[in-house]
C-alpha positions in Angstrom: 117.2 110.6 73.3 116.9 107.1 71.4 118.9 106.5 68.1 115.9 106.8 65.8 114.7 110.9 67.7 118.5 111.4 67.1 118.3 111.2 63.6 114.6 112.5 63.3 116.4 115.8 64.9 120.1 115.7 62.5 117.9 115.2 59.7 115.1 117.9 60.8 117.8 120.5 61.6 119.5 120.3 57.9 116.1 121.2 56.2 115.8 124.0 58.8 119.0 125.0 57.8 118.6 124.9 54.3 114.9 126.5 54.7 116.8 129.6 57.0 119.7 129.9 54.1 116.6 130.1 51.2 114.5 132.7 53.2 111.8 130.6 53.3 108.6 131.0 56.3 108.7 128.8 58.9 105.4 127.2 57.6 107.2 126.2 54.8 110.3 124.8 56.4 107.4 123.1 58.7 106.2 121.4 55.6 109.2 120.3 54.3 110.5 118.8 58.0 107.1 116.6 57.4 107.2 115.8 53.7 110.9 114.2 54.5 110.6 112.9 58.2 106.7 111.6 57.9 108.2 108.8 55.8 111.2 107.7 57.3 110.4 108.6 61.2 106.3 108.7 61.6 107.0 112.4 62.3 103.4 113.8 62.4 102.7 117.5 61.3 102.6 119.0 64.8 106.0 117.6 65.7 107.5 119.7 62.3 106.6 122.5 63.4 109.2 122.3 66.5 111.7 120.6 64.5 110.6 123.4 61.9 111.3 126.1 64.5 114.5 124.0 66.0 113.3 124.2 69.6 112.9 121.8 72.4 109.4 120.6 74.1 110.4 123.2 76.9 110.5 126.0 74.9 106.8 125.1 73.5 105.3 124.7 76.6 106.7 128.0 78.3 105.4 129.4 75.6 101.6 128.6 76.0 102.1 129.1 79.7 103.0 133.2 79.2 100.0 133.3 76.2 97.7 131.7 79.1 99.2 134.4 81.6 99.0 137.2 78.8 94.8 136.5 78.6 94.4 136.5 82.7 93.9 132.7 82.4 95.0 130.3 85.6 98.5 128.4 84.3 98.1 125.9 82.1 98.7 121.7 83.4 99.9 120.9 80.2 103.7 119.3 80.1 106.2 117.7 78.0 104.9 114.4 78.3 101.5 115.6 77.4 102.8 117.8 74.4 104.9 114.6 73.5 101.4 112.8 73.3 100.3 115.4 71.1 103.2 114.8 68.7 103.4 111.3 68.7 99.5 111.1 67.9 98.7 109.3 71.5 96.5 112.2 72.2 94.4 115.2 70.6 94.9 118.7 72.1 91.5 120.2 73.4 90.0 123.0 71.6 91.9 125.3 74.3 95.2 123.8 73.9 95.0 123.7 70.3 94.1 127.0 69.9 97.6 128.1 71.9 100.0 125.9 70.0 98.2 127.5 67.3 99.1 130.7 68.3 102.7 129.5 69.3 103.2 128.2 65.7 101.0 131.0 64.1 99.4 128.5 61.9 95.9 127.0 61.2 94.7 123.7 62.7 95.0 121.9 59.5 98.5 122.5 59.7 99.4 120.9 63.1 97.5 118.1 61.3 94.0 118.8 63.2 90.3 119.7 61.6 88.0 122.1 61.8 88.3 125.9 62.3 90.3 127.6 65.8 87.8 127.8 68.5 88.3 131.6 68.3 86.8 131.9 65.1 89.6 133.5 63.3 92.8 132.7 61.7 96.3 132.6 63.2 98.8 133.7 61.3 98.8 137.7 61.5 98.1 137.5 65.7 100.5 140.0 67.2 100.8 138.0 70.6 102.7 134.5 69.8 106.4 135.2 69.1 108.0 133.7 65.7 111.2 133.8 66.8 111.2 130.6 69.7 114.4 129.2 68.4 116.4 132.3 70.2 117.6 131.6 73.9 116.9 128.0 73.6 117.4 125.5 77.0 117.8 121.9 77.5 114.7 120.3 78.2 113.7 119.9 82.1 116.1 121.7 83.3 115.1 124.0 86.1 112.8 122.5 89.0 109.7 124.6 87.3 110.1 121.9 84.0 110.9 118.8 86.9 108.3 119.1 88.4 105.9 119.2 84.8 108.0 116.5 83.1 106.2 113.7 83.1 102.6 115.5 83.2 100.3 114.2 80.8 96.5 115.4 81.3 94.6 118.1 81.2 93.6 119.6 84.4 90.9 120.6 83.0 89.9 117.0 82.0 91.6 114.6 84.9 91.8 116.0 88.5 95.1 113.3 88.4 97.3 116.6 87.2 97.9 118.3 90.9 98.0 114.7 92.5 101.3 114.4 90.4 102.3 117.4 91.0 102.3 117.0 94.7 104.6 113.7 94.2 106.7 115.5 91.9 107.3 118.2 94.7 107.6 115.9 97.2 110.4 114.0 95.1 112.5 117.1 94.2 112.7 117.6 98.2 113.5 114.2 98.7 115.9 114.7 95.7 117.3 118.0 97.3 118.0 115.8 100.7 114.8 117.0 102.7 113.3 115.0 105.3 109.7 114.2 104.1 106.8 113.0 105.9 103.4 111.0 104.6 101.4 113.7 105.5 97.8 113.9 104.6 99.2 115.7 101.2 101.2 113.1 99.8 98.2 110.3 101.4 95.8 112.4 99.5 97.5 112.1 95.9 98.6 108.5 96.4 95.1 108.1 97.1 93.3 110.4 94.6 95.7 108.4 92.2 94.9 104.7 93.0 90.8 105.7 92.9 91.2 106.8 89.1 93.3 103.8 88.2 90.4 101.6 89.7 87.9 103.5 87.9 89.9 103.3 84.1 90.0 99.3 85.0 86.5 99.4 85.5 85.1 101.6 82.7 93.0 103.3 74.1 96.3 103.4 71.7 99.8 102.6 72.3 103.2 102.1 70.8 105.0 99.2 71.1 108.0 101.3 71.7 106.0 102.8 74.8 104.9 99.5 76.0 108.8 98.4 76.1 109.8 101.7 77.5 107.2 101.1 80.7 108.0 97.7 81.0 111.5 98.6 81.6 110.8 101.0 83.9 108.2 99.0 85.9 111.5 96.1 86.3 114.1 98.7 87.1 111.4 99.7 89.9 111.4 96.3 90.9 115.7 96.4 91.0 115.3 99.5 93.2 112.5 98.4 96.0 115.3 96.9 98.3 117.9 99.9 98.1 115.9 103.3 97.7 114.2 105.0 100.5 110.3 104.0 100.0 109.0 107.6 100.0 111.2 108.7 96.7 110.6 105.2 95.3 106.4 105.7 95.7 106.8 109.2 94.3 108.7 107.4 91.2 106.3 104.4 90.7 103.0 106.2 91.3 104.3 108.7 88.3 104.7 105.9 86.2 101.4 104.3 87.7 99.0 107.4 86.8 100.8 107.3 82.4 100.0 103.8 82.7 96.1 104.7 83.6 96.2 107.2 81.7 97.0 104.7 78.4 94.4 102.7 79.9 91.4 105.3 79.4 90.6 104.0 75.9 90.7 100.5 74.9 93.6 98.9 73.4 94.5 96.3 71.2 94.5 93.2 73.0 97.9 93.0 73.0 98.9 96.2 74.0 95.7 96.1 76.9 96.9 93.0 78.0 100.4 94.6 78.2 99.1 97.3 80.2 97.2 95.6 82.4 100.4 93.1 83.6 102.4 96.3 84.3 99.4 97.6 86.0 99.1 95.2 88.5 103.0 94.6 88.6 103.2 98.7 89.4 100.3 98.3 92.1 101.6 95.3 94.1 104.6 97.3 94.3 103.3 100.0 95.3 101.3 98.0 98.2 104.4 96.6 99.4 106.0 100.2 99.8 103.2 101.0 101.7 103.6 98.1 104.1 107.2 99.6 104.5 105.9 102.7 105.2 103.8 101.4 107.8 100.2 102.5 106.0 98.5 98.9 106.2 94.9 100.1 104.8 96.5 101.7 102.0 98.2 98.9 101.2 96.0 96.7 101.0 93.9 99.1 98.8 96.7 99.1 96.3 97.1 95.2 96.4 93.3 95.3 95.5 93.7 97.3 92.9 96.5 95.1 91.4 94.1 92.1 92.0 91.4 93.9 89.4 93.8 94.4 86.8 95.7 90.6 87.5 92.3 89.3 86.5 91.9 90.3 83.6 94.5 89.2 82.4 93.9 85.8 83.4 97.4 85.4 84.2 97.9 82.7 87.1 101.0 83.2 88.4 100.3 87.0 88.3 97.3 86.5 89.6 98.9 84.5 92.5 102.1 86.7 93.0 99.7 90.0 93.9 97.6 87.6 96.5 101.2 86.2 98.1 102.3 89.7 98.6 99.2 91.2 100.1 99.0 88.5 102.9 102.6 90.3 103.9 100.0 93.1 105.2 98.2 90.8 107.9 101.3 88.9 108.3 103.5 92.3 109.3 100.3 93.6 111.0 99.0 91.0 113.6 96.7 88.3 111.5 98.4 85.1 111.1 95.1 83.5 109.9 94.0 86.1 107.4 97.6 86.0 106.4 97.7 82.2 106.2 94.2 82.1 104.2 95.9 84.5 101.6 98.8 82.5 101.4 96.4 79.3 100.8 94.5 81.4 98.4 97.3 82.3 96.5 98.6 78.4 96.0 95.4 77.7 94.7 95.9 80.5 92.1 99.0 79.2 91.0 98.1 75.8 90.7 100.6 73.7 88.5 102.1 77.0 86.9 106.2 77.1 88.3 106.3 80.9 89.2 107.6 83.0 92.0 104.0 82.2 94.2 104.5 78.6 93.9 107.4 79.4 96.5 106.2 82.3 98.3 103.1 80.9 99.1 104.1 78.6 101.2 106.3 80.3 103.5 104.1 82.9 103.9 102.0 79.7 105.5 105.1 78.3 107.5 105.4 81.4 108.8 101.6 82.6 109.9 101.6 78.6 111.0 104.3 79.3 113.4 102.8 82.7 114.4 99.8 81.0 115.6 102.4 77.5 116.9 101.5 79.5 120.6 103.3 76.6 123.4 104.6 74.3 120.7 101.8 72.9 119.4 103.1 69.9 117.6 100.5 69.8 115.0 100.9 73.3 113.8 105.0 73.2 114.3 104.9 69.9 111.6 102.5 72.2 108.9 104.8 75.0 109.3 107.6 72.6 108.5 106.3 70.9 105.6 105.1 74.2 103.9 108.9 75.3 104.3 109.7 72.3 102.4 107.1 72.5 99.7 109.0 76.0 99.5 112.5 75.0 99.0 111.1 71.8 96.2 109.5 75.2 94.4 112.1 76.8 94.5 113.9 74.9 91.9 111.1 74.5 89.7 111.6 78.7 89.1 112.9 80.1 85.9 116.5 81.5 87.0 115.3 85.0 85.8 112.6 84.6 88.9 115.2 83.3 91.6 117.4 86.5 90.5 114.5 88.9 90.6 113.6 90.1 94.9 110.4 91.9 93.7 108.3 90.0 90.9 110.2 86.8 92.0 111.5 85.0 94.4 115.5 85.0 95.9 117.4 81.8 97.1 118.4 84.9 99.8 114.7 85.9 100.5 114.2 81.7 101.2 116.9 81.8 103.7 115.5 84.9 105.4 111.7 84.0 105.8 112.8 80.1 106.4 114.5 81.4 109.3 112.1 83.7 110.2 109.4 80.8 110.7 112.3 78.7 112.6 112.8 81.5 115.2 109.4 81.2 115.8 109.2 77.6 116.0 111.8 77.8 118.4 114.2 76.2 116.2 117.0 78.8 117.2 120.0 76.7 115.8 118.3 75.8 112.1 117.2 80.1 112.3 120.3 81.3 112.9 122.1 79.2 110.2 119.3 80.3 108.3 119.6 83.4 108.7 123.5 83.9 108.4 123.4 82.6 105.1 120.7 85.1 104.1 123.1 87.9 105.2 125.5 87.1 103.7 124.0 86.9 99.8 122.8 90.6 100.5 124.7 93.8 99.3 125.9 96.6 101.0 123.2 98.7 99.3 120.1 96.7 100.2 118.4 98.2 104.0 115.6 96.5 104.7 115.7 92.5 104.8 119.2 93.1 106.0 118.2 94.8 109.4 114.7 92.6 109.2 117.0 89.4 109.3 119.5 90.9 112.5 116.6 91.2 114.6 115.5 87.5 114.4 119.5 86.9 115.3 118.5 88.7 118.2 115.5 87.3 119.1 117.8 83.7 118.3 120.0 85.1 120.9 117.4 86.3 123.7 115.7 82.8 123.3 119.0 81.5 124.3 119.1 83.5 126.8 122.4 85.7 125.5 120.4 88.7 126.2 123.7 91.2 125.9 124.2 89.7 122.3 120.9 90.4 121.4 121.2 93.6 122.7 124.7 94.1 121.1 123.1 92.5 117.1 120.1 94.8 117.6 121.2 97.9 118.6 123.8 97.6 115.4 121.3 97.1 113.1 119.2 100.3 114.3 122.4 102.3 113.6 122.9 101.0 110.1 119.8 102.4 109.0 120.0 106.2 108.1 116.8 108.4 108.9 115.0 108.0 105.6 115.2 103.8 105.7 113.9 104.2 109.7 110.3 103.6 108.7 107.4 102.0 110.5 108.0 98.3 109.5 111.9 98.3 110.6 111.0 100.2 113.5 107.8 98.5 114.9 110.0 95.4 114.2 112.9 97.1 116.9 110.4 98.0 119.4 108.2 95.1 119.7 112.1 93.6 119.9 112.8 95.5 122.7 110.0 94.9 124.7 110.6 90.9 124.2 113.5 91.6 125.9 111.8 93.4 128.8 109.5 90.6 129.4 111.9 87.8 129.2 114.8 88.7 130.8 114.6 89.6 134.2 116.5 93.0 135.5 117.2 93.8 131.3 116.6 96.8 131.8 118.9 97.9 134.0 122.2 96.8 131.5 123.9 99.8 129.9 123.4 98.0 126.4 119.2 98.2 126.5 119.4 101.5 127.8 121.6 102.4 124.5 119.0 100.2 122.4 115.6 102.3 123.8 117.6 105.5 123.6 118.4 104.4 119.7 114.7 103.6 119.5 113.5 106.8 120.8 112.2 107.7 117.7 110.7 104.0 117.2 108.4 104.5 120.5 107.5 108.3 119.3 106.3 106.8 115.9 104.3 103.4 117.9 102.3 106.1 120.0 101.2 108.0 116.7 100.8 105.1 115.5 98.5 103.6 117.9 97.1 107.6 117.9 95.8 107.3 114.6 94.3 103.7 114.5 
């Protein structure tokens, strides 16, 4: 609760006091919680009611839920975030919802602040079936897995199919939360999906606070903070949540300000959310997610954003097998960026050096020199950046992130000395915490290794970096990485197979060559 909701509540529970000690109805004390807070907080008339009764959002909400079970009616999607909407004047309940809290309150629409007559054609105030007495056996807000898994819900199921979608992250991030191994199953596809069509269609069809603005745009960086130490499932889960309230604020036209607002966090949210999906091995969904943040990019006619979306979507045909789509995107993405000094003017280019060196086949010259003077247009970018980019790994661009891809594009170029240098010094500006460049940047050590022919070392810096990685940070992208890894070392060195070290490696990888064939079963 912020400072300002803090006082809004010490000041809203001495004029409930006061109203309790004087006898006075709860309408009354409703009233007065409005005539004093309105002023100084913005508190709107629905919103003194529950400071009125002294309650929490919970409380409210369970309460509509056993007057919609009462009537024979399917529960209710409504949640604290949706009732917060309603009290903070972001949204207007429905006729049906309106006519609960009505009945929870036992007061007229006018009251809650709302025209016209109840839908049901009567008044509220003498109805038998809403309890007046909500204050007793009150409980923290979302505290039980029944309120976790509505926090955070804000539409009407009636209204946006987006409700259940949530809900089925929600679940799948209290078992995640609880320590359960989840899979993408078609499920959790289905509401990633279901959620990312909606978003495309608000883009292509409004009003906020400030305060909320600021609230998601902190949230959408501490996202950013957590991409390279959370497993990617619970991290999805947590970004598509804040994804769909984003979308959601989108529906009606904002301010420019506030739209254009939305939009950058939009397509911020998105691209991350594409490049969770690479880790999780789902290259089409990916790339429908980078497309979506590409629609909302553009209209905010932000370049570097614009160019920062592009750079990370050619990682999809980079990790998956297209060097040239990779390196067009990569091209594409300079030419957003133009003259602007952002994180693309540095990405960019080494996502060229390294499709470049992809494609370098038997050392051809011409393509080794591109990939080597894209590396160095890299590093003079590099120091053009703002410091907040070069400290940010998601919306910028790491001095540790240079190292690693630079010596990813040398090991390819055959340049094992310059790569493993590279590399080393990469490793060692990474924290304990952080899983996947980490075990990304030990296999190219190995493959430094097996090029050199210390096949045993490779086996030895491989196989250690497979058992660093616990069972929820073994997803596709690490693991495709160790098998295609493995069978490098198969082809190139003769009788590997037969060493006690590779046969420790496959059996690590087990897993790995179950996940390739479904995989490969599913394409």
């Amino acid at each position: 609760m912020s400072g300002r909701q803090h006082r809004e509540t010490e000041v809203a529970r001495r004029i409930r006091a006061k109203g309790l000690a004087g006898s006075h109805p709860m309408a009354q004390i409703a009233d007065e919680v409005h005539e004093v807070c309105g002023p100084q907080f913005g508190t709107t008339r629905i919103k003194s009611h529950r400071l009125g009764y002294g309650i929490a959002l919970a409380d409210v909400i369970e309460q509509v839920r056993a007057l919609f079970e009462r009537d024979g009616k399917p529960v209710p999607g409504i949640g604290e975030t949706l009732l917060s909407a309603y009290e903070s004047g972001l949204k207007k309940p429905g006729p049906e919802y309106l006519h609960y809290l009505c009945l929870v309150y036992r007061v007229e629409p006018v009251a809650l602040g709302y025209e016209g007559p109840c839908i049901c054609g009567h008044g509220h105030r003498m109805q038998g079936g809403a309890r007046g007495d909500l204050h007793e056996g009150r409980r923290d807000a979302a505290s039980s897995p029944r309120e976790l898994l509505n926090a955070a819900s804000s539409g009407d199921s009636s209204a946006d199919g987006g409700n259940e979608e949530e809900n089925v992250l929600r679940r799948t991030l209290l078992q995640l939360l609880a320590g359960t191994t989840v899979s993408l199953d078609g499920q959790v596809l289905g509401a990633v999906e279901g959620i990312r069509r909606r978003l495309d269609d608000t883009l292509v069809s409004g009003t906020v606070s400030a305060a909320m603005l600021d609230h998601w745009e902190e949230a959408t960086t501490g996202f950013g903070r957590q991409y390279s130490n959370t497993p990617p499932l619970r991290l999805l889960c947590d970004v598509l949540l804040e994804l769909s309230a984003v979308r959601q604020a989108l529906e009606r036209r904002q301010p420019m300000d506030i739209q254009d607002g939305l939009l950058r966090m939009t397509a911020r949210l998105a691209g991350l959310s594409g490049m969770v999906m690479i880790n999780l091995g789902d290259h089409r969904m990916a790339r429908s997610f980078f497309r979506t943040g590409r629609t909302a990019a553009d209209e905010t006619g932000d370049r570097a954003l614009r160019a920062w979306v592009t750079a990370r979507e050619a990682l999809v045909p980079l990790y998956y097998g297209d060097p040239r789509e990779a390196l067009n995107l990569a091209k594409k993405s300079r030419d957003l960026a133009g003259q602007t000094a952002c994180a693309a003017q540095a990405m960019a280019p080494v996502v060229e050096a390294r499709a470049l060196a992809m494609m370098a086949g038997a050392g051809k010259k011409d393509v080794i020199d591109q990939a080597k003077r894209a590396l160095s247009r890299a590093r003079a970018a590099f120091t053009q950046m703002s410091a907040d980019e070069q400290e940010d790994p998601t919306f910028g661009y790491t001095e540790k992130q240079l190292y690693f891809h630079q010596g990813d594009a040398l090991v390819k170029l055959g340049d094992t000395i310059e790569a493993d240098l590279s590399l080393q010094r990469a490793l060692s500006k990474y924290d304990s915490s952080e899983w996947l460049d980490p075990a990304l940047i030990q296999f190219d050590r190995a493959k430094c290794k097996l090029i050199e022919d210390e096949v045993e070392e490779a086996l030895t810096i491989a196989k250690a970096a497979v058992d660093s990685l616990r069972t929820e940070y073994r997803t596709d992208i690490v693991m495709r990485r160790a098998y295609d890894l493995m069978k490098q070392i198969e082809t190139r060195a003769a009788g590997a197979h037969e060493l006690e070290q590779f046969q420790e490696f496959r059996d690590s990888l087990a897993p790995g060559e179950q996940l390739q064939e479904h995989r490969r079963a599913g394409a």
